[in-house]
N, C-alpha and C positions, 0 to 999 in steps of 0.2 A: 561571485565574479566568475565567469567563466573562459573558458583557457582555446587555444586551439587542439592542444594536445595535452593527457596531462602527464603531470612529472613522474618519475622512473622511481624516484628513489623510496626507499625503506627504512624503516628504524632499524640502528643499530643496537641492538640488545646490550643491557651491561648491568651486573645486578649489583652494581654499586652506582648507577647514571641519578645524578641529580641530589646526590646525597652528600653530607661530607665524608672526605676521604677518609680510611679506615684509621691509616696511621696518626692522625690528628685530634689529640684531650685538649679536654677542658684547660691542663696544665701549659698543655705549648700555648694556646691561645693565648691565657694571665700572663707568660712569659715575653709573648712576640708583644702586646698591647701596651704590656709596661714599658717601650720603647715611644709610643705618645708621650710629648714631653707634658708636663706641666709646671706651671709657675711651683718656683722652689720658696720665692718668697712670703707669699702668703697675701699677698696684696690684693689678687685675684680672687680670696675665697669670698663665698657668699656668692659670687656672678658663673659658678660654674653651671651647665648642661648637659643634657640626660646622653648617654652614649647613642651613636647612631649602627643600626643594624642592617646590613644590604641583603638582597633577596636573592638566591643561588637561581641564574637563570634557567638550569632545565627542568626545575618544578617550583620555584618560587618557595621554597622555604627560605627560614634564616638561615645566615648564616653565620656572623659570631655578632656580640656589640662589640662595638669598638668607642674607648674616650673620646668624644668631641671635648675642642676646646675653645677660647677663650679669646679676644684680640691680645686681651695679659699674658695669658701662656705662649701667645706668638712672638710680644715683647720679649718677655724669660727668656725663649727659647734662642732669639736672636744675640741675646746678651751674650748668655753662656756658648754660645758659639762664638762671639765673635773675642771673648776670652780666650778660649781652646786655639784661634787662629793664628794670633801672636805667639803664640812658640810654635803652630806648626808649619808656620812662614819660615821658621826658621831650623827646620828639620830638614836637612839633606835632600834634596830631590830624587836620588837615589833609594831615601828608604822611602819614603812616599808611593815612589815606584813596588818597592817591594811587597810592601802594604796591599797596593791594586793586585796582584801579579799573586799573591797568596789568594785572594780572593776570587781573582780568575779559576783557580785550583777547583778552592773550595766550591764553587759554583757548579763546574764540570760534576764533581763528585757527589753532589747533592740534588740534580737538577731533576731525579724523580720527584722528590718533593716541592718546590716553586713549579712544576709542572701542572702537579695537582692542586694547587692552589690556585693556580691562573685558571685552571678551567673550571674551578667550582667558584671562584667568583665573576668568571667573565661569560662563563659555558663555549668557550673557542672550542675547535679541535685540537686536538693535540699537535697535533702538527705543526701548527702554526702559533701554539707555546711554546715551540719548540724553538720555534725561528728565531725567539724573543729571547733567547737563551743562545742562541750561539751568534747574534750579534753582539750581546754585552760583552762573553767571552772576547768578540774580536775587536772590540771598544778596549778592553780592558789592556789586552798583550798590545795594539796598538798604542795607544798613551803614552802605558809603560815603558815602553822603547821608544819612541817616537818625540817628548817628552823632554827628554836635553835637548833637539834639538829645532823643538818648535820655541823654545824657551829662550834660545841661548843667547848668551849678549850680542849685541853686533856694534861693532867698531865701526866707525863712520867719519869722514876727516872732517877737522876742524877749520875755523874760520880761518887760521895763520897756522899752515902744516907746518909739523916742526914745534910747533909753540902753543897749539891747542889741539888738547886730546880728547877726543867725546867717544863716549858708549852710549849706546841704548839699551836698555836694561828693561824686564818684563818683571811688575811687581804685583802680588794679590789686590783684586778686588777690595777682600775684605770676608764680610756675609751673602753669601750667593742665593735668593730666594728662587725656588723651582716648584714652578705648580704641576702639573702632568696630571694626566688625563688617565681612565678605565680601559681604553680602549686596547693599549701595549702597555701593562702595568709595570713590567720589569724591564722595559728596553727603552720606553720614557720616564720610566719613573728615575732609573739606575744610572742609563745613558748619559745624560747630562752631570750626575753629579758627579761620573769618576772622573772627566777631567777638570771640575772646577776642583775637586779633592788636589789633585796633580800638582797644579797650579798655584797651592799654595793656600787655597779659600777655606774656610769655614761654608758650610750651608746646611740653611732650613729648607728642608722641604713638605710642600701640603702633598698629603698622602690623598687622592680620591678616593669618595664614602665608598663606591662599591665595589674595589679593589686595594684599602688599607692593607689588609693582613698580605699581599704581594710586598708588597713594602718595606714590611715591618720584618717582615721575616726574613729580606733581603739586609736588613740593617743588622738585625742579629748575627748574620752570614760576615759582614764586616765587619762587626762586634769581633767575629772568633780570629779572623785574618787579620786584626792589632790595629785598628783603626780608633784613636781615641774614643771615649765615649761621648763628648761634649761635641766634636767637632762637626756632628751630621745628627741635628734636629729633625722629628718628624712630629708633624702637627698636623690635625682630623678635625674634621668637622664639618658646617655648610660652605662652601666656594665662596659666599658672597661677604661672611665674616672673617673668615680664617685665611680665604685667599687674598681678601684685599690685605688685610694685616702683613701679613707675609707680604706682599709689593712697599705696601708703607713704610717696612723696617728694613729690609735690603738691599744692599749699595751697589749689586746688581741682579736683571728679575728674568729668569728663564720660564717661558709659557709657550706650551700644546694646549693649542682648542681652537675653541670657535671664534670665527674672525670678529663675532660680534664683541665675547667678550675681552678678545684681544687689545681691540680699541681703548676698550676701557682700562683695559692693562698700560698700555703705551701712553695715554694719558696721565692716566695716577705716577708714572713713572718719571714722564718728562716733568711732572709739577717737583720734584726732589732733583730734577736735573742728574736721574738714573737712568743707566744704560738699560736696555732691554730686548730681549732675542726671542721673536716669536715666528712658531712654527703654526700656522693657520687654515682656514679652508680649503679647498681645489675641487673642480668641479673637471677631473682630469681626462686630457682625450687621447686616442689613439687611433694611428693614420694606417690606414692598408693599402698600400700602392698596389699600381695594376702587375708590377713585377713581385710581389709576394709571396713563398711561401704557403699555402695558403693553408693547409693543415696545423705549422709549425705557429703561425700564426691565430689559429684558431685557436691551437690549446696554450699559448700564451697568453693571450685575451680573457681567457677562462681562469686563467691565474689570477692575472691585474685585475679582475673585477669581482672575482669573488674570495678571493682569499681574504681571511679573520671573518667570512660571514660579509662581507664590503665595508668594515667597520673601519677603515684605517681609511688616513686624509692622503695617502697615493695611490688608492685604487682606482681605476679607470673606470666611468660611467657614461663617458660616452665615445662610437666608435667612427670614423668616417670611412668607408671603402671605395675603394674604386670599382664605378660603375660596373666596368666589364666583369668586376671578378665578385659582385655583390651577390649574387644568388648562391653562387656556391661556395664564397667564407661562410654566408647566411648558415646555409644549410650545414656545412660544418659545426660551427659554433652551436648550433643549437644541437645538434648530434652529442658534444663534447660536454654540454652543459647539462644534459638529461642523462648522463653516465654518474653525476656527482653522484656520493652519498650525503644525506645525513643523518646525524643519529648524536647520539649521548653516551659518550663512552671514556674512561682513563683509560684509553690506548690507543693507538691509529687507526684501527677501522673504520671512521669518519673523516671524508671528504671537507665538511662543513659541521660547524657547531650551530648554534642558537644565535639569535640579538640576544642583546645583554639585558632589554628593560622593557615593559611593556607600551614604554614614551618611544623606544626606538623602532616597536614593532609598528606601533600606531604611524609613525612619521614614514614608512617604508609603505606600509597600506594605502597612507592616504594620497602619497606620488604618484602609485599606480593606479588607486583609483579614478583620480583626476584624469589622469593620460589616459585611462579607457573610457571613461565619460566624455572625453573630447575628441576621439577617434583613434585615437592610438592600436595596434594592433598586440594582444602580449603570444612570440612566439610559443613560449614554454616559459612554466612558473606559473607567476602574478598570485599567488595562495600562500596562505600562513597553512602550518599543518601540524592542528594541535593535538592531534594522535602521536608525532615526536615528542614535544612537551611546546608547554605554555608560548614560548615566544620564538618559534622556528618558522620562518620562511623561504620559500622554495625560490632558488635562483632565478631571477623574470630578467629576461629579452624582449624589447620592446622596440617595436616596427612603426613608423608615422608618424612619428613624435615630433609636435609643431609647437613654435616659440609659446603660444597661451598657454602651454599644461606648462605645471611647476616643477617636471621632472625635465625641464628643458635647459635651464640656467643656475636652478636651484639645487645646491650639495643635498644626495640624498642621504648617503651615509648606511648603506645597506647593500645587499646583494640584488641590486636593478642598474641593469645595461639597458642603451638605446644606440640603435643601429641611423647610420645615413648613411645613401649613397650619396657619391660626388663624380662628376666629368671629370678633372682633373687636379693633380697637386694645390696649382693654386688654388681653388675653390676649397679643396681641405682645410689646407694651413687657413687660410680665412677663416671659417669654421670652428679649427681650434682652437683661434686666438678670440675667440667671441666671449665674452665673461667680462669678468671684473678679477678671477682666478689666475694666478700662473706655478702653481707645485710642482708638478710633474707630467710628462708624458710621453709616450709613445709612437716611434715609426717602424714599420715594418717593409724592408723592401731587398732582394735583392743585390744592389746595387746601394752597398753600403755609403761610395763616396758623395750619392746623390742625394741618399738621406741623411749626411752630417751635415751638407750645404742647407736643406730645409729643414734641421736639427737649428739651425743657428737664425732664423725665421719663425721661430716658437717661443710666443713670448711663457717659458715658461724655466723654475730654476733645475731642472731636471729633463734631461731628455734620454731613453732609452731606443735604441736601434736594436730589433731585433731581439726584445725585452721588454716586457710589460712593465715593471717597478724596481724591481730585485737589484738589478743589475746597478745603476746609478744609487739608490739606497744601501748597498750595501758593498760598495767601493769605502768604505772608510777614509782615504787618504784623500776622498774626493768631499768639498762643501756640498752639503744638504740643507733645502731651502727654499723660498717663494719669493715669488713675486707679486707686485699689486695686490688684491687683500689675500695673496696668502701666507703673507707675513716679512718680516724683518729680520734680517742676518743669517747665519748659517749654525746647524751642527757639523759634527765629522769633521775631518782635515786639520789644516793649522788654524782656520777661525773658531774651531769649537772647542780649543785651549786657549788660544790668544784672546778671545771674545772676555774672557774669564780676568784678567791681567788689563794693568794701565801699562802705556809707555814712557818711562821717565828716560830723560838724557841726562845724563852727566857729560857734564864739557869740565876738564881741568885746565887751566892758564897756568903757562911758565913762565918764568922771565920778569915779563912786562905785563901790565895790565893790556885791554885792549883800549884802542882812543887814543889823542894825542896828548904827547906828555906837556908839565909846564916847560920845557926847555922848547918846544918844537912851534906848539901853535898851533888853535884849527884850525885855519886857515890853510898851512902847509901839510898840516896833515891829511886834510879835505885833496888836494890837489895832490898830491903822491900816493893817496889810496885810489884817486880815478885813474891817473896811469897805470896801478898794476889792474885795476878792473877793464883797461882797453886793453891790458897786454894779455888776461888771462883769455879773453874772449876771440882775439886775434891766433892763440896758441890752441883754440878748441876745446880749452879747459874744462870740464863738466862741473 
């Protein structure tokens, strides 16, 4: 495939790249793995399976086995959780809190190591392991405080003020199942469970095969910060056994991935008449007005699309510019994007890491090669470059991109951008609301109060002004979340505890019952209950 220009960048040298980390035996592995639950019963034996072992993507060795289990061991696993739960429903909210909030600590004070774990099984840059690390942190102090009072009773009046008292009250789910993806192994693996923990839940969660030992090793981290042992299952193995088990057996289902098999999630769910919270595809865009920035916005853009490698479901893939300012965002961007590094390193010197898998290298190839078989133009990039290591590709800009190539509509899930020009606003917003997708996205203009008005014109559950992704994802107290197939409900804010909780009411009656008594009569009672309902309505009563 050939390029117009080719890319800048170099390997980054590291004489530990692609290996496991130095700090990490045999012994922490057996230690972290023992955390895979299995069936305690024994009911399951005989049906168990061989451990599964993922491939370290900057040279494809192993990198540890890990127990796969069982739909029995996801039974087990649910049980004895959802044992653990009933008394930690009724642990203080306060030490719960405390609980989270030790582990916040611990987290800070250990995040060399879950660092280098994240990028020997994911091969990200550092960097952007890093990012995965100081959002749990802010998940976690978040919750912790926040916690009483996303929680707290609310008093509400009763039918006959004075003579009936009602509260609403937020009680546990129960067993909270969370499937989460390879892609952010510690900020969706973790993210979710500290406020269903909060809140009062038990949960199992299905650790993904080629980011387990992120998981496990975060579990042990909660293990030291006083976190029951029972209370937070983790179960391994194939998605299509171990994940549906896990939906089967939990009274509510938190899922990151693909929209397709979110469906199938939301299905198996509504058949148990289970709630479920899915975060799903996006095919996300971003608007460059003709009042933009345009530098500010070039290397924002270079953010939102290629940051974790374009591996995350809020990276921006495609861009719409305004005509007048199209050649020279153009030429910026692609200036800003042929500065990247990548390489393979435990430490920041890289720009960019790896794909995770040689399925994810192939699906990025074969986008671009469509798009340049169909006429597409690629500014800079379109090249794997296996002098880095096995499954590294070069950031690709893409010019003339028309609805028949499949990098038009279709989630690429990689580091490939495509450029449009547009006459004007409306012709954008058109543009960006074209999908089936609404995650997240992007305006960049000047003229902030112009782009809230066409922020709220964006069928999408995120919109950044003047920020590629960051900014809205990483508002915590703000809901995070899709539209249309990119999913159902929110994390972050108060849905991303309350989601976790049912609402019961209590009403208490004093006095009298309600209804007419035997001295009174319906009849009289019917007609002196409609008078106070014209009088309430007449007084503007709410």
């Amino acid at each position: 495939m050939s390029t117009e220009h080719d890319q800048a960048e170099t390997p980054v040298p590291s004489a530990q790249a692609g290996s496991r980390p130095a700090w990490v035996s045999d012994e922490q592995l057996g230690r972290w793995c023992a955390w895979v639950h299995r069936d305690r019963t024994g009911q399951g034996r005989g049906s168990t399976v061989g451990p599964t072992t993922a491939l370290a993507p900057w040279d494809l060795s192993p990198v540890a086995p890990v127990p796969a289990c069982t739909p029995q061991d996801v039974e087990s696993a649910a049980s004895v959780a959802r044992a653990a739960q009933r008394e930690w429903a009724r642990t203080p909210l306060a030490h719960r809190a405390e609980t989270v909030l030790a582990f916040h600590d611990l987290l800070l004070q250990r995040q060399d190591q879950v660092l280098d774990l994240i990028q020997w099984e994911t091969g990200k840059a550092r960097y952007h392991a890093w990012q995965e690390v100081a959002q749990v942190a802010t998940i976690a102090r978040h919750y912790a405080r926040r916690a009483p009072r996303y929680l707290a009773t609310r008093r509400v009046r009763g039918m006959i003020p004075g003579l009936t008292k009602v509260k609403e009250v937020r009680v546990p789910k129960g067993v909270v199942g969370i499937v989460s993806p390879w892609n952010y192994p510690l900020y969706l693996g973790v993210g979710d469970v500290l406020p269903a923990l909060l809140a009062g839940n038990a949960v199992v969660s299905k650790a993904d095969s080629q980011t387990a030992l992120t998981l496990l090793w975060t579990r042990a981290l909660l293990d030291e910060a006083g976190l029951p042992a029972d209370l937070w299952r983790i179960v391994a193995g194939d998605g299509g056994v171990v994940g549906t088990a896990v939906v089967d057996t939990a009274d509510f289902v938190c899922f990151t991935g693909s929209t397709a098999t979110g469906r199938t999630v939301a299905e198996r769910a509504a058949r148990r008449l289970v709630g479920a919270s899915l975060e799903l595809g996006g095919k996300n865009p971003l608007i460059v007005r003709e009042d933009a920035d345009i530098p500010a916005a070039a290397a924002g853009t270079v953010v939102a699309a290629f940051a974790n490698t374009g591996q995350m479901c809020i990276h921006i893939e495609r861009v719409y510019v305004h005509e007048k300012v199209y050649d020279v965002f153009r030429d910026e961007l692609v200036r800003a994007t042929r500065a990247l590094r990548l390489g393979r390193s435990y430490d920041y010197a890289a720009d960019l890491g790896s794909l995770v898998s040689p399925a994810q290298l192939a699906a990025v190839e074969a986008h671009v090669g469509d798009a340049v078989a169909k006429g597409a133009k690629v500014l800079t990039g379109g090249r794997a470059r296996p002098d880095i290591g096995p499954l590294f590709h070069e950031p690709t800009i893409l010019e003339g991109v028309t609805p028949e190539m499949d990098v038009c509509e279709r989630e690429t899930f990689g580091p490939v951008l495509s450029l449009y020009p547009c006459a004007t606003d409306e012709e954008a917003l058109r543009l960006a609301n074209q999908g089936s997708y609404g995650l997240s996205a992007s305006i960049w203009s000047k003229d902030t109060r112009a782009a809230a008005r066409m922020a709220g014109l964006v069928r999408s559950g995120s919109v950044n002004i003047n920020d590629g992704a960051a900014a809205a994802a990483g508002s915590i107290e703000a809901g995070m979340g899709g539209m249309g197939d990119s999913g159902l409900g929110r994390r972050h804010g108060a849905e991303g505890i309350r989601k976790y909780t049912e609402s019961q009411t209590v009403a208490v009656q004093r006095l009298m019952p309600l209804g007419p008594s035997p001295e009174q009569g319906a009849e009289s009672f019917v007609r002196r209950t409609n008078g106070r309902l014209s009088l309430l309505r007449r007084l503007r009563v709410r």
